[in-house]
C-alpha positions in Angstrom: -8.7 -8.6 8.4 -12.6 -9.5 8.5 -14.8 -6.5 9.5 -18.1 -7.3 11.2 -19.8 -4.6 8.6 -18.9 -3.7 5.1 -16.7 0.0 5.4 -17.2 2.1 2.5 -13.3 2.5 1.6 -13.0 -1.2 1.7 -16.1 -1.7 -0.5 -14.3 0.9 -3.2 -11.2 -0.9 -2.9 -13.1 -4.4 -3.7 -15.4 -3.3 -6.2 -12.0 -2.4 -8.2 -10.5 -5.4 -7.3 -14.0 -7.6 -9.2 -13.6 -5.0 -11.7 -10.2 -6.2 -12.8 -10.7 -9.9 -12.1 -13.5 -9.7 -14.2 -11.3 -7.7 -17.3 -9.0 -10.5 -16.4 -11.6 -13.5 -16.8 -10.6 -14.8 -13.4 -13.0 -16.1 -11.4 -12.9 -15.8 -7.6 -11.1 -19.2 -7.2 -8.5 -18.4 -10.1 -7.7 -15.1 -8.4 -7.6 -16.6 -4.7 -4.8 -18.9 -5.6 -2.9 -16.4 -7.9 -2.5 -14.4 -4.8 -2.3 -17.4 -2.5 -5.0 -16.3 -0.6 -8.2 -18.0 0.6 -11.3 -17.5 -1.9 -13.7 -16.9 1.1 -11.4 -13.7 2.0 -11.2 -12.8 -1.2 -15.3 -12.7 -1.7 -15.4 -10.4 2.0 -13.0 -8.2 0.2 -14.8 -7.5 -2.8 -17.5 -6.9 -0.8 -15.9 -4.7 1.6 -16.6 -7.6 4.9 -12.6 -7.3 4.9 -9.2 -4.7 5.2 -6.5 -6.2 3.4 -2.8 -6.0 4.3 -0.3 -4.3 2.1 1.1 -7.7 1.6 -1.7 -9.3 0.9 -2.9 -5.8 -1.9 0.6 -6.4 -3.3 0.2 -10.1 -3.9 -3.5 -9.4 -5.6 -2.0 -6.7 -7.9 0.6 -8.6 -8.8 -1.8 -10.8 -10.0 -3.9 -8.6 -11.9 -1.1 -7.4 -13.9 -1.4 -4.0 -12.1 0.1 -1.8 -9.2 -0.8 -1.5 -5.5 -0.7 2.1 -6.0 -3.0 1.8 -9.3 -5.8 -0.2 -6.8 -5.6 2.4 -4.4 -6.1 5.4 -6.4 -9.1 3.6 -8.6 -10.7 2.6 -5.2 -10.4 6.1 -3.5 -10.0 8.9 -5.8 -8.7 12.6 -4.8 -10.7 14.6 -2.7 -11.9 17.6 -5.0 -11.7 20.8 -2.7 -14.1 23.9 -3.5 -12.9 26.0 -0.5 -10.2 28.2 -0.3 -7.5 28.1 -1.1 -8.3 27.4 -4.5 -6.2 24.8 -5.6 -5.3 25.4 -9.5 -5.6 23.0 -12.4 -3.0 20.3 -12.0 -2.2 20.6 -8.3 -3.3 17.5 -6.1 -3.9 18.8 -2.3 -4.5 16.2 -0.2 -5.2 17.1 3.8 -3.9 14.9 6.9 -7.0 13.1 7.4 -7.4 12.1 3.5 -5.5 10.2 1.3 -6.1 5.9 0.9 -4.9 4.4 3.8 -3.9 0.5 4.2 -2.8 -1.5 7.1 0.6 -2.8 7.3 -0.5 -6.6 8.2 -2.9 -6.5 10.5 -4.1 -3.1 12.4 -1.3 -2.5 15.0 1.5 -3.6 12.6 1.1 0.5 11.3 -0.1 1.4 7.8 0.4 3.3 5.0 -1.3 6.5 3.3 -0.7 7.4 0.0 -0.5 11.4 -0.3 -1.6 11.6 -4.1 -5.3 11.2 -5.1 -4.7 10.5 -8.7 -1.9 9.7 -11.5 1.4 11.1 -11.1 4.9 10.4 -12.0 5.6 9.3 -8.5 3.3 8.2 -5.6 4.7 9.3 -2.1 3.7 7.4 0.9 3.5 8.2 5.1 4.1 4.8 6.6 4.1 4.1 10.6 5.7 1.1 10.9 5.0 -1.0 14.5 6.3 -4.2 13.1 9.3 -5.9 14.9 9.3 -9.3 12.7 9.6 -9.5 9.1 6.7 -9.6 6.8 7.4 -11.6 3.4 9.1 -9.5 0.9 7.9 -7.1 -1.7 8.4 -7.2 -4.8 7.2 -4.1 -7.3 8.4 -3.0 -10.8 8.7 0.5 -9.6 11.8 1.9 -8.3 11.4 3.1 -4.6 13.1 5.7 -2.3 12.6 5.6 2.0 13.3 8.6 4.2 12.9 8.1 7.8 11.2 10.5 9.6 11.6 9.3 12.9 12.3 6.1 14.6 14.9 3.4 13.4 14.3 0.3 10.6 16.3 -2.5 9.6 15.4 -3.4 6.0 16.0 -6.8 4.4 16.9 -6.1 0.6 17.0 -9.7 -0.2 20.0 -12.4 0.0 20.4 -11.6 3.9 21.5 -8.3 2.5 20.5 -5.9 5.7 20.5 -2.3 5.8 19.9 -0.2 8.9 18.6 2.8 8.2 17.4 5.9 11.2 16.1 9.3 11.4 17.1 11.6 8.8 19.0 8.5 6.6 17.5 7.2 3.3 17.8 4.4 1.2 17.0 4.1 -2.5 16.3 1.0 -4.8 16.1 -0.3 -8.4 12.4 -2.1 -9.2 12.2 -5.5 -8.4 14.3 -5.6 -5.4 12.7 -8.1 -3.4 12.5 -5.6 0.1 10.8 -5.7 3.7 11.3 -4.1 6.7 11.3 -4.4 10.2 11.1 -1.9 13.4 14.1 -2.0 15.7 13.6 1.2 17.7 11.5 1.2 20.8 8.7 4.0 19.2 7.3 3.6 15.9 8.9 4.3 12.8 7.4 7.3 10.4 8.9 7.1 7.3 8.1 8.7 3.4 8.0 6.4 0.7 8.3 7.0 -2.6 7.2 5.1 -5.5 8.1 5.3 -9.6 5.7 5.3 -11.8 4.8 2.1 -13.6 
């Protein structure tokens, strides 16, 4: 999605994106099509002009041999907080209104904030998910667990393999699992998501 003025967040996330390309010896074009996205929205992304989806994050790590997760933490690191409570050595705090957040595909599709600010040996997620149609489907090395929260999903685990998962059920999966999802209740869905780490 194209922004009308470079956002901060977005201009983090990008600036780790050319980072990488560069370690990579891709130039804008190379990456563009490794993704299979258009160079010109790849340029407004590195300079924070535009919000990528998760889809489209996904495709671009993949890409750069990395992790959505590992862009999103680079791009937007954890909150340090002084106050009290004093938060020890080791312990990550992250507050409702902090934590990297990306939309689903487009704004009103829902999004997804990641509720660790640094490494860990797992990366949970809050996801809203608004979307009724299927997005394409993900593909991560990481295993990956979903609990729903509220609302009701149908999930697509590949091979017109459909699961139907609501409030209270979860649904665990091995990495590489090609995976989307889809809303089928009338409200949004809140879910936790849970990734491995790479």
């Amino acid at each position: 999605m194209a922004l009308d003025e470079p956002d901060a967040d977005q201009a983090s996330l990008g600036a780790e994106i050319r980072r990488r390309r560069k370690q990579h010896g891709m130039t804008l074009k190379n990456l563009a099509a490794a993704a299979d996205i258009s160079h010109p929205f790849l340029s407004q992304l590195e300079r924070g002009y535009a919000r990528p989806s998760m889809t489209t994050l996904e495709r671009i790590a993949r890409a750069l041999e990395t992790t959505q997760v590992s862009l999103m933490l680079a791009a937007k690191p954890a909150p340090r907080h002084t106050g009290a409570p004093s938060v020890p050595e080791g312990v990550q705090l992250i507050r409702s209104d902090e934590g990297a957040i990306l939309p689903q595909a487009g704004d009103r599709a829902g999004y997804a904030r990641l509720l660790v600010g640094e490494s860990a040996a797992f990366y949970p997620q809050e996801q809203v998910l608004n979307r009724r149609d299927y997005a394409e489907y993900f593909q991560h090395p990481q295993d990956e667990w979903v609990y729903v929260v509220a609302g009701e999903i149908e999930v697509d685990l590949g091979r017109r393999k459909f699961v139907r998962l609501r409030k209270g059920d979860s649904l665990y999966y091995a990495g590489d699992t090609p995976h989307r999802w889809r809303l089928v209740s009338p409200d949004a869905a809140h879910l936790i998501v849970v990734q491995a780490a790479v």
